[in-house]
TORTIDO-760320 format. One record per residue (C-alpha): residue in one letter; x, y, z. Coordinates in pm, whole numbers, padded with zeros to 5 digits, always signed. Layout:
aXYZ;...
END
This chain:
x+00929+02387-00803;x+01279+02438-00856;x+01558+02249-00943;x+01722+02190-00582;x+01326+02107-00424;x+01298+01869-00737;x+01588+01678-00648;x+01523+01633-00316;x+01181+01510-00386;x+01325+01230-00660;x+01573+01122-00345;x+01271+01076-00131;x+01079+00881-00370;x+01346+00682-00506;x+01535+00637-00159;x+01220+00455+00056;x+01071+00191+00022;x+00782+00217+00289;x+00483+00403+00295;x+00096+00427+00353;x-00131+00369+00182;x-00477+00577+00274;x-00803+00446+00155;x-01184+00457+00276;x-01314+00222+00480;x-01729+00242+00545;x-01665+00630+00454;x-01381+00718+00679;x-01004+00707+00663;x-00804+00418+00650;x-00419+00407+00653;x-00193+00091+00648;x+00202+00046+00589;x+00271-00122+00230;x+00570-00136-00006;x+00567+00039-00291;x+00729+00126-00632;x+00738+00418-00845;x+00804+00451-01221;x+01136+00626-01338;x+00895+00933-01397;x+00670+00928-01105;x+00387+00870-01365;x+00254+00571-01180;x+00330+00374-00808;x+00290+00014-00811;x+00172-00155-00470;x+00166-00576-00424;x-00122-00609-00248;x-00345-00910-00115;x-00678-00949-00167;x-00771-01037+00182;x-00612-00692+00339;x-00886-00460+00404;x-00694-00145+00190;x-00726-00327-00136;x-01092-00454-00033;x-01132-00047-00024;x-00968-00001-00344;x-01250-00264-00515;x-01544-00031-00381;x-01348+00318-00395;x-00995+00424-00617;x-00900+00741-00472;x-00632+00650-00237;x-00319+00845-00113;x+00004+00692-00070;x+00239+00895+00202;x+00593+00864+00202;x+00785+00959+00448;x+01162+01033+00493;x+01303+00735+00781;x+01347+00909+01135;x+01660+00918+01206;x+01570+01114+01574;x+01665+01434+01481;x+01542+01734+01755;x+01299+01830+01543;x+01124+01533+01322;x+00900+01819+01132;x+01211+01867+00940;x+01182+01537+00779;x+01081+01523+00433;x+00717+01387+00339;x+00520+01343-00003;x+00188+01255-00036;x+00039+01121-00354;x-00312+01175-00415;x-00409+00920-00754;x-00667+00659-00859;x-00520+00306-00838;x-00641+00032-01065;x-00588-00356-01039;x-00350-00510-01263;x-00511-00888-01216;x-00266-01112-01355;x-00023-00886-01521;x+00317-01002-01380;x+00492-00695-01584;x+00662-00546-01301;x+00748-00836-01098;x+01088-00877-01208;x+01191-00479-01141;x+00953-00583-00750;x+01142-00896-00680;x+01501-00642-00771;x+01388-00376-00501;x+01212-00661-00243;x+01393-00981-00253;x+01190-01161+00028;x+00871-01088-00126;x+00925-01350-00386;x+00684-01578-00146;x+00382-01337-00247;x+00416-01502-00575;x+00330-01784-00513;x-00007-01675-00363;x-00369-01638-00581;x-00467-01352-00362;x-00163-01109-00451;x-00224-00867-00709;x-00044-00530-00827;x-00215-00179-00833;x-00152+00095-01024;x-00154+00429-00846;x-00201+00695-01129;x-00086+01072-00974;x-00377+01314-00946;x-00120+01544-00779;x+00106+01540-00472;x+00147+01783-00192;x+00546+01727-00056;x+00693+01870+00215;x+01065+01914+00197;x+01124+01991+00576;x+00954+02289+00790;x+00785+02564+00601;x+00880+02437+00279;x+00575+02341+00118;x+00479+02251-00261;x+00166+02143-00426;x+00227+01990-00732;x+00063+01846-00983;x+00041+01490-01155;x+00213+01655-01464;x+00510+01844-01257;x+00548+01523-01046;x+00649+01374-01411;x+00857+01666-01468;
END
């Protein structure tokens, strides 16, 4: 990937906040909208998850997941032009380890309710490698080490 496609994908990335989170449910797909947070390297995503949704029941049985982000839509003629990563990683419960919750409450202020609540928990989405698309016909599979990179 080269230095202008690398660029664009750390504005992506850094720039939303939103995306999906795709686990399985009974053996087939399951997507859901979540916040999430990357490390400074893309080495790791960090989702805030409770208990009771049914994508981090998923994660307890199964930790492949993918985690789509999307550039917003800002109704452009042609919305194949916006710019998409998708992470494909093993996430892993951080039960009780508040580490990131200051750099969390610094990117989503009115989350500091989910706090307060037993059932919230951060994951850990590790990069197995990351297909991005940087608009139409511009296409790059990359892997967990040159998403660090």
């Amino acid at each position: 990937m080269d230095t202008e496609t690398a660029a664009l994908l750390k504005k992506l990335v850094a720039g939303e906040r939103v995306a999906h989170l795709a686990t399985l449910r009974g053996g087939a797909p399951m997507a859901s909208m979540t916040l999430f947070m990357p490390e400074r390297d893309f080495s790791a995503f960090y989702v805030h998850i409770s208990r009771l949704a049914w994508h981090t029941q998923d994660l307890q049985d199964e930790a492949r997941v993918a985690l789509s982000i999307a550039e917003a839509d800002d109704r452009r003629p042609d919305p194949f032009t916006l710019m998409r990563v998708t992470v494909r990683g093993e996430a892993v419960n951080l039960e009780n380890d508040l580490a990131k919750k200051d750099a969390w409450l610094a990117r989503f202020p009115e989350q500091a309710i989910n706090f307060t609540l037993a059932d919230f928990s951060f994951w850990r989405i590790t990069p197995r490698d990351a297909r991005f698309v940087a608009g139409f016909g511009r296409i790059h599979n990359i892997s967990a080490t040159e998403l660090k990179q």
